[in-house]
C-alpha positions in Angstrom: 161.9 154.9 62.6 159.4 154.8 65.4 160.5 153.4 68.4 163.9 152.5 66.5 161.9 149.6 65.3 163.0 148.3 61.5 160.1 149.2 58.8 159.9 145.7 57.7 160.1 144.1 61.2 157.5 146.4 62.0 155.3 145.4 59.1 156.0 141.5 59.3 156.2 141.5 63.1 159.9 140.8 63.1 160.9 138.1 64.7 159.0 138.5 68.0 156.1 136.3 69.1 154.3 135.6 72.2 156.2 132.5 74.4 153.9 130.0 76.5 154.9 130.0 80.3 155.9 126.2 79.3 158.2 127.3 76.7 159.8 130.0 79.2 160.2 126.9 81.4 161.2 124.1 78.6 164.4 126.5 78.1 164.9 127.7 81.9 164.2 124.3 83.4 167.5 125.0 85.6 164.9 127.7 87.5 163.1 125.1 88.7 165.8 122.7 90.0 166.1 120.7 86.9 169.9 121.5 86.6 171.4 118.1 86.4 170.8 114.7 86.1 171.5 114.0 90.2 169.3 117.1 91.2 166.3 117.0 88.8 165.5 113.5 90.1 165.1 115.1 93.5 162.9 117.4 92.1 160.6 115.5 90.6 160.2 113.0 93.7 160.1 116.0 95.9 157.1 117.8 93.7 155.4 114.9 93.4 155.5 113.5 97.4 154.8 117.2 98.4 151.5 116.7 96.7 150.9 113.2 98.2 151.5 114.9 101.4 149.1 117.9 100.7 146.2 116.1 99.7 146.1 113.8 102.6 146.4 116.4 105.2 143.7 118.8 103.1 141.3 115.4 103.8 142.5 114.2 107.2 144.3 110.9 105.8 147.3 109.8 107.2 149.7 110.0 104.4 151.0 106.3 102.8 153.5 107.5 100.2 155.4 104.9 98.2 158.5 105.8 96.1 159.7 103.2 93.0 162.8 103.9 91.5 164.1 102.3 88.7 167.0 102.4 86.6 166.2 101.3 82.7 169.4 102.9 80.4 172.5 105.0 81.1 171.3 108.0 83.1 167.0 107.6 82.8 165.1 106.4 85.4 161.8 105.6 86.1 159.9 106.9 88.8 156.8 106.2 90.0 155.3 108.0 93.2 152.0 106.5 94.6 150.1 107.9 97.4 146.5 107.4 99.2 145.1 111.0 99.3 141.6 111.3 97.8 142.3 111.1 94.1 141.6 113.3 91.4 138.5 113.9 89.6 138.4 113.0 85.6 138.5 116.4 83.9 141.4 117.8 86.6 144.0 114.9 86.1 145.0 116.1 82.5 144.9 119.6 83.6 146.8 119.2 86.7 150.7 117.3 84.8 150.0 118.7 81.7 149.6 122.4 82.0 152.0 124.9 84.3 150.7 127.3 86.8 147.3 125.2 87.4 146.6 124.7 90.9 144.1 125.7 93.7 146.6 127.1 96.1 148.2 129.8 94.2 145.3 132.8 95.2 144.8 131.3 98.6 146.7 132.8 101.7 146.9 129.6 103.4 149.7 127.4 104.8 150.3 124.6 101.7 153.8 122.8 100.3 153.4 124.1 96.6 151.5 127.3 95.8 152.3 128.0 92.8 151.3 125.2 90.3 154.1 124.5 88.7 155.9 121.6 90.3 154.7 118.5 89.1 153.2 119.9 85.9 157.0 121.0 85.1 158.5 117.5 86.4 156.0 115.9 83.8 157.7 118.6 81.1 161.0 117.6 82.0 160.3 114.1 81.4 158.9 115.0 77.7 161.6 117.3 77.4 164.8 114.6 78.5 163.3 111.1 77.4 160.5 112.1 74.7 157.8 110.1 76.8 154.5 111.4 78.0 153.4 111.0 81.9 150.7 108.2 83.0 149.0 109.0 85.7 146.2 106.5 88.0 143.9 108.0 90.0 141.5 106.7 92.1 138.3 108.4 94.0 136.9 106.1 96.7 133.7 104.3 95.0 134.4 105.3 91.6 136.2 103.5 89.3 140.3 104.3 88.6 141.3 106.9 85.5 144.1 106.3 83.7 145.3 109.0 81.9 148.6 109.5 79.0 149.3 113.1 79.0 152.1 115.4 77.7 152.7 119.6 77.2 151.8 121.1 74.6 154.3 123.4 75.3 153.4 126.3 72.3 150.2 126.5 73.7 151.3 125.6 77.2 147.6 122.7 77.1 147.4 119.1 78.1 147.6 116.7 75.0 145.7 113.7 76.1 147.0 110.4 74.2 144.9 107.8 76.3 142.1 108.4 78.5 140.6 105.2 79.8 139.0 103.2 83.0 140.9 100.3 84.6 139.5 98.0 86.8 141.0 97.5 90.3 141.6 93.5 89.4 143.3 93.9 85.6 146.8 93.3 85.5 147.4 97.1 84.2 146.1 98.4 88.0 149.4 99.7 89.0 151.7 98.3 91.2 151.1 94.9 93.5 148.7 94.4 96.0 151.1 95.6 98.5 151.1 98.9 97.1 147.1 98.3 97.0 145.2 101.7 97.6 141.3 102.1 97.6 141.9 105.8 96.5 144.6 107.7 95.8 147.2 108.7 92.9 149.9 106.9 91.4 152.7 109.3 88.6 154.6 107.2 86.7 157.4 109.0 84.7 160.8 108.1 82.6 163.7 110.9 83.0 167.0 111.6 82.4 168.3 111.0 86.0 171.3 109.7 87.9 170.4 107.9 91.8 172.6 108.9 94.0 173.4 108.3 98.0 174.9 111.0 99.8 173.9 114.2 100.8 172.4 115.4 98.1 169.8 112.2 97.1 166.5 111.1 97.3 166.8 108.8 100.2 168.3 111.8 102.1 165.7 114.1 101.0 162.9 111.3 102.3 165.0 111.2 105.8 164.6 114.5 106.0 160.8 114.6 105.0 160.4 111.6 107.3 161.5 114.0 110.5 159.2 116.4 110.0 156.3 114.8 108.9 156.5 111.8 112.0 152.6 111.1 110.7 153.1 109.8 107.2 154.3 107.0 105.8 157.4 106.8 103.3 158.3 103.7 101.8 161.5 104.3 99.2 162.0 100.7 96.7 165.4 101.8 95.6 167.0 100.7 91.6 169.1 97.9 93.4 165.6 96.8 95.0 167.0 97.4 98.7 164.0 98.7 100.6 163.8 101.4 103.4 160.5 102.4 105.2 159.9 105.3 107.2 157.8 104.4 109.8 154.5 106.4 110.9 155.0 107.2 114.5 151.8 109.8 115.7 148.5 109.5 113.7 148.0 112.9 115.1 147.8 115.5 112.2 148.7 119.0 112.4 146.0 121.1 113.0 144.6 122.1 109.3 145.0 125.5 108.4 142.5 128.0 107.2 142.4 130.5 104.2 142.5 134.4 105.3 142.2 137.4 103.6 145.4 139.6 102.8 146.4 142.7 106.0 146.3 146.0 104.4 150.0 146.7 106.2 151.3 144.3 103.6 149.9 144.5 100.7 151.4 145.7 97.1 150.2 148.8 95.3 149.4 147.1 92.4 147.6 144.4 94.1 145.1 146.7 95.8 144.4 148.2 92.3 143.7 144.9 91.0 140.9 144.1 93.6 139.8 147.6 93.3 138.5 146.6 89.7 137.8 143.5 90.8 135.5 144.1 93.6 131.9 145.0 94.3 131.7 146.7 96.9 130.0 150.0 97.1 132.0 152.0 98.8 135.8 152.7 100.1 134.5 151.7 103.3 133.2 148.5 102.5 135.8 147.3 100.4 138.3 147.2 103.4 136.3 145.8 105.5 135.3 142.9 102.9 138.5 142.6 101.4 141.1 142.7 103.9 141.3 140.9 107.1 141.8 142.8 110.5 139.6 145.9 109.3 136.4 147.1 111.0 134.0 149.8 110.6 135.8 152.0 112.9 139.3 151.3 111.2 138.2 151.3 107.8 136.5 155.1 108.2 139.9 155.9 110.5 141.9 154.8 107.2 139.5 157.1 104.6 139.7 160.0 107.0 143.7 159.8 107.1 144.0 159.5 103.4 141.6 161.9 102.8 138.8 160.2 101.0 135.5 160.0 101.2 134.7 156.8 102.8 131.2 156.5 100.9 132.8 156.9 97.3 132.5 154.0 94.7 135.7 152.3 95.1 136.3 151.9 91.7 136.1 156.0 91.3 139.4 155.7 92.8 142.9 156.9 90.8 146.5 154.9 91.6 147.3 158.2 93.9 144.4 158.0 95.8 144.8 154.4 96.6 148.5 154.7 97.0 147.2 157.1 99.9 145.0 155.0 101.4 147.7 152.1 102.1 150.0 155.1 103.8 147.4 156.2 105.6 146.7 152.3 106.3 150.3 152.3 108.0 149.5 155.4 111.0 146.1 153.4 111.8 146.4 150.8 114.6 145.4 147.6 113.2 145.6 144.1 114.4 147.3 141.4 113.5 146.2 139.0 110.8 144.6 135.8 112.6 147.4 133.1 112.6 144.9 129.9 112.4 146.1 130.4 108.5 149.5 128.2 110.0 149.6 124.6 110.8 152.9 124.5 112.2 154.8 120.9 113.0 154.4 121.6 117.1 157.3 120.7 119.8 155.5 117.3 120.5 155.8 116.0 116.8 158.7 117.4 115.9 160.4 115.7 118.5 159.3 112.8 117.9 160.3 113.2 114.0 164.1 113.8 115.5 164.1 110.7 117.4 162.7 108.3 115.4 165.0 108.8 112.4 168.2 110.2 114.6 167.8 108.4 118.3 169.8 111.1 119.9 170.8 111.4 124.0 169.0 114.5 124.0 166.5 117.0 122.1 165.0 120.0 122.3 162.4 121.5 120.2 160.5 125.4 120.4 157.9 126.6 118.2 157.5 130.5 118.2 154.3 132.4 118.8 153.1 133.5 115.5 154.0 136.7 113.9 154.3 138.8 111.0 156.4 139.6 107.9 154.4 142.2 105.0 151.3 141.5 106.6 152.1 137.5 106.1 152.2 135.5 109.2 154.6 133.6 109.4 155.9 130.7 112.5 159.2 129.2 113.7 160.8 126.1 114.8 163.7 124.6 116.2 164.5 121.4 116.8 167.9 120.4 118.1 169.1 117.0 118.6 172.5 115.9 120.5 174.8 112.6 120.9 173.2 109.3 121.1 173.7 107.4 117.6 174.5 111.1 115.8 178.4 111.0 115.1 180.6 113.9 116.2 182.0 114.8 112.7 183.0 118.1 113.2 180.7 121.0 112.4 176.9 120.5 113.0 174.3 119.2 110.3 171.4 121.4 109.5 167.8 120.4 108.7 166.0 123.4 106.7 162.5 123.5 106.3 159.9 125.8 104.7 155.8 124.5 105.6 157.7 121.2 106.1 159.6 120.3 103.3 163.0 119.5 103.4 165.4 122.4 101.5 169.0 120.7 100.5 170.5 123.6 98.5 171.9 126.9 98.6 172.6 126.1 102.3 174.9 129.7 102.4 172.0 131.5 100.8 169.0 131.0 103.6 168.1 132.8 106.2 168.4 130.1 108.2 172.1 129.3 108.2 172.7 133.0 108.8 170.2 132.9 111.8 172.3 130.0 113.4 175.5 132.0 112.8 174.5 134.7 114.7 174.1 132.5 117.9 176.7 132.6 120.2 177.2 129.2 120.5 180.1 129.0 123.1 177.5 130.7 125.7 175.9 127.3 125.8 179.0 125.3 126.3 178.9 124.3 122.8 182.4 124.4 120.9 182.3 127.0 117.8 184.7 127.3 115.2 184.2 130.8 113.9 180.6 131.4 113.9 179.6 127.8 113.4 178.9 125.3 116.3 180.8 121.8 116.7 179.8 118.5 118.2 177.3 115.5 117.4 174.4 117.8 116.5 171.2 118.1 114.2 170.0 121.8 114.5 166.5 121.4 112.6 164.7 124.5 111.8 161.0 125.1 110.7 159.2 128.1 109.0 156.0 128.0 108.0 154.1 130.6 106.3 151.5 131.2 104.0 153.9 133.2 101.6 157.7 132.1 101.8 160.0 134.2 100.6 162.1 131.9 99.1 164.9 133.0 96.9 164.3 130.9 93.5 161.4 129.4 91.8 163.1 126.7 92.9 162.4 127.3 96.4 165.8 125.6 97.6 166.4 128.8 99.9 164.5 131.3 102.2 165.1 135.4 101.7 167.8 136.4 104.9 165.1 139.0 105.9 165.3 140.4 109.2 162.2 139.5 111.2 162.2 135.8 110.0 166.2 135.8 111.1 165.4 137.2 114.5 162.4 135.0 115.0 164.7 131.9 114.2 167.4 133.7 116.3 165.4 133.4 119.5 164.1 130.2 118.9 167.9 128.8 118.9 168.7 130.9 121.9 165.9 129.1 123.5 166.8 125.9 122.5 170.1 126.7 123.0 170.0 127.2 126.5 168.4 124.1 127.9 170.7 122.2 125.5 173.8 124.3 127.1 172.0 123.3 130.8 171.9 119.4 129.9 175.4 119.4 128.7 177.0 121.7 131.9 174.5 118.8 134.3 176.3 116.0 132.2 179.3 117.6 132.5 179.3 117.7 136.5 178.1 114.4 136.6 181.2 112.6 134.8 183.5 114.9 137.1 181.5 113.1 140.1 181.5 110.0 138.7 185.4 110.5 138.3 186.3 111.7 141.9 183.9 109.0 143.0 186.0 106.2 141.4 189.0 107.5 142.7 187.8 107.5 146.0 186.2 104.3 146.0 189.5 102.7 145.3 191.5 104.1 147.9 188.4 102.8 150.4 190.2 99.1 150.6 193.8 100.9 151.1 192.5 103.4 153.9 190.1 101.2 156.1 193.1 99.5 157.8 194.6 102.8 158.5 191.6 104.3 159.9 190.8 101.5 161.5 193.8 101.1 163.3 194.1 105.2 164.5 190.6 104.6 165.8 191.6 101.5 167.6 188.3 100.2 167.4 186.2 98.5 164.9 186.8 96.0 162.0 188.4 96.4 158.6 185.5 95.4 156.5 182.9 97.7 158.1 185.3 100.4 158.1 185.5 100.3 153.9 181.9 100.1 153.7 181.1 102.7 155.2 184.2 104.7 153.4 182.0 103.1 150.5 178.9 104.6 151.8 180.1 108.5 152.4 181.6 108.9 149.0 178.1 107.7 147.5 176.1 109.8 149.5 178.6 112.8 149.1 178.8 112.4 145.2 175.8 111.3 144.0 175.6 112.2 140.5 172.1 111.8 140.8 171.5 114.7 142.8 173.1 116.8 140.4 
């Protein structure tokens, strides 16, 4: 038989058919963090406030997220996530929760929270898929009225199925939420799923905290099923510096890529299409490049075979390019970032660097580190971690990421910090921060970031930095309670010794005598001065 393929299989078609991506999902929804009942409803908050906080920040709003949380039966919850970005247009709403990998940000090389288009389209098929119900959605453009929508996957053919499309007034009773939760524009998800809310590590509310510290300009509120409510305050309305969309750097780029936007382009020539498809390449470059490889620079570019454009990228790597522009990044900055760790951790001390920008692949790519000490952070032993890829929070597959590998290869003890092993000890917080405008994260899940070597040695530095003036605060405070030690001892042998002196002197009177006892040991250990 051909191929080893069965004569009637081959005539029928067997058994195999083509499978929607939302099928591939429905039966790997474990891929995309929807493992359990205690980690799928972090998911779906944290896909849906990672939105929230990507359309405010794509339209300069300080972000207002609100987070309701309700238990209804053994193990569902419902969820509602309401935020006051700029809203959604009519025809995208369906589109956007009922249909996997739709988005905007998925062909862009710019700094964003999702990028693929999958997240809150997939939390919508997980509700579907645990609880049978569909996904409303509200959304609200300023001026124009709200659009309610009732949507669910057609998972076979992977397409919105639109069950109630309708406009409701701002003053009807089915406007969502109270007037506290009021919003002029905006989008509000409400969803039922199989869930379990938990507090602990591994939970919502931990997940906000954590969201909270690096994004010290938004707003989180968090109603939780018991009603208790916790707010996370807004402490800057300064926002990150937006970033802007760039073109991919030939040093980075995939084979098959580059054949793609050959038959994609329209340029003219070879010349032409690396200078108008690829950031970083000039005239001068782009004919350097041809002449390397060999290749006519004039030529059609879509004359060219897979050999002669795998020649051109080798080529690509002896010419001397620069580096792709990094205004592509928004990263956190020292000032914010610090102000993220106090507000939610009020430590004694903190220290935050960000990293010049540099580059993985042709991908740039930023770090940052934020470490906080004593104050009200308890000395439990080993050190919490805060992990962050373009600012949201990662709480799994610590062991995995490239950041808990970067801290282990600090030497901690060189900064009189305790270690055990090759982890440090003490009341700590060690946050850190990439953000890129491709993460190599190890999952669709993106819980954890690829241990690759220049992102380890970027973070590496940046805790070696930070490590240092943390190491020179503790040695200072270190000193200081040895002064303020001797100090006290001498001070109380002042009463005991002003007699005596007095007396050897001959001269002089008791009480001026221990004052001015009093007065040397200040002046000679002065913690101050330290």
């Amino acid at each position: 038989m051909p191929n080893g393929v069965e004569e009637g299989m081959e005539a029928e078609g067997g058994d195999h058919r083509e499978i929607s991506v939302a099928e591939f999902f429905e039966k790997n929804k474990h891929l995309l963090g929807f493992e359990n009942a205690q980690k799928s409803i972090i998911t779906v908050v944290k896909e849906a406030v990672d939105n929230s906080l990507d359309a405010c920040e794509q339209d300069d709003i300080l972000p207002e997220v609100h987070v309701i949380i309700d238990e209804y039966d053994d193990e569902k919850c419902r969820v509602e996530i309401r935020d006051n970005a700029i809203g959604l247009d009519r025809e995208t709403i369906p589109k956007v929760f009922g249909k996997l990998l739709y988005g905007s940000k998925f062909h862009k090389l710019q700094q964003s929270r999702g990028q693929q288009g999958i997240g809150i389209s997939a939390s919508a098929m997980y509700a579907q898929l645990t609880t049978g119900e569909p996904v409303t959605v509200y959304s609200k453009q300023e001026g124009e009225p709200c659009h309610k929508f009732v949507v669910r996957i057609d998972t076979e053919k992977n397409e919105p199925e639109i069950l109630e499309d309708e406009i409701i007034e701002p003053e009807s009773d089915e406007f969502p939420g109270d007037k506290d939760y009021f919003f002029d524009h905006g989008t509000t998800i409400e969803m039922n799923i199989e869930a379990k809310y938990t507090r602990g590590h591994h939970s919502v509310r931990n997940y906000l905290k954590h969201t909270a510290i690096m994004n010290p300009y938004a707003r989180v509120v968090l109603k939780e099923p018991d009603g208790n409510k916790i707010e996370y305050p807004r402490v800057s309305k300064e926002l990150p510096e937006k970033p802007k969309e760039i073109k991919p750097h030939l040093h980075g780029v995939e084979l098959g890529v580059v054949l793609r936007m050959v038959d994609n382009s329209n340029a003219r020539t070879v010349s032409s299409f690396l200078q108008k498809e690829f950031t970083r390449v000039g005239r001068t470059s782009a004919e350097q490049v041809c002449e390397e490889a060999e290749i006519e620079s004039g030529r059609r570019p879509n004359t060219l075979d897979k050999d002669e454009v795998e020649d051109l990228l080798k080529a690509a790597e002896n010419v001397k390019l620069q580096s792709p522009p990094t205004d592509c990044l928004s990263p956190i900055g020292e000032d914010l970032m610090e102000k993220g760790l106090t507000k939610e951790l009020n430590p004694e001390f903190t220290e935050t660097i960000t990293r010049k920008p540099t580059v993985y692949k042709g991908n740039p790519f930023q770090v940052e580190v934020g470490l906080a000490w004593g104050g009200d952070i308890e000395d439990e032993g080993s050190f919490e971690e805060l992990r962050y890829a373009n600012k949201v929070p990662l709480l799994y597959k610590k062991s995995a990421c490239v950041t808990t590998k970067a801290i282990e290869n600090v030497s901690w003890n060189r900064y009189n910090i305790s270690q055990t092993g090759n982890r440090p000890q003490g009341p700590l917080y060690i946050s850190i921060h990439i953000a890129s405008v491709w993460v190599p994260f190890t999952s669709e899940g993106k819980e954890a970031v690829a241990n690759y070597d220049p992102i380890r040695k970027e973070m590496k530095l940046a805790l070696q930095e930070a490590g240092r003036k943390l190491g020179k605060y503790l040695k200072r405070k270190e000193r200081r309670e040895i002064q303020e030690k001797k100090k006290r001892q001498l001070t109380s042998y002042a009463k005991e010794m002003a007699p005596a002196i007095a007396a050897l002197a001959d001269e002089g009177n008791e009480a001026e005598m221990e004052d001015k006892i009093q007065q040397l040991v200040q002046n000679d250990y002065n913690p101050e001065q330290l």
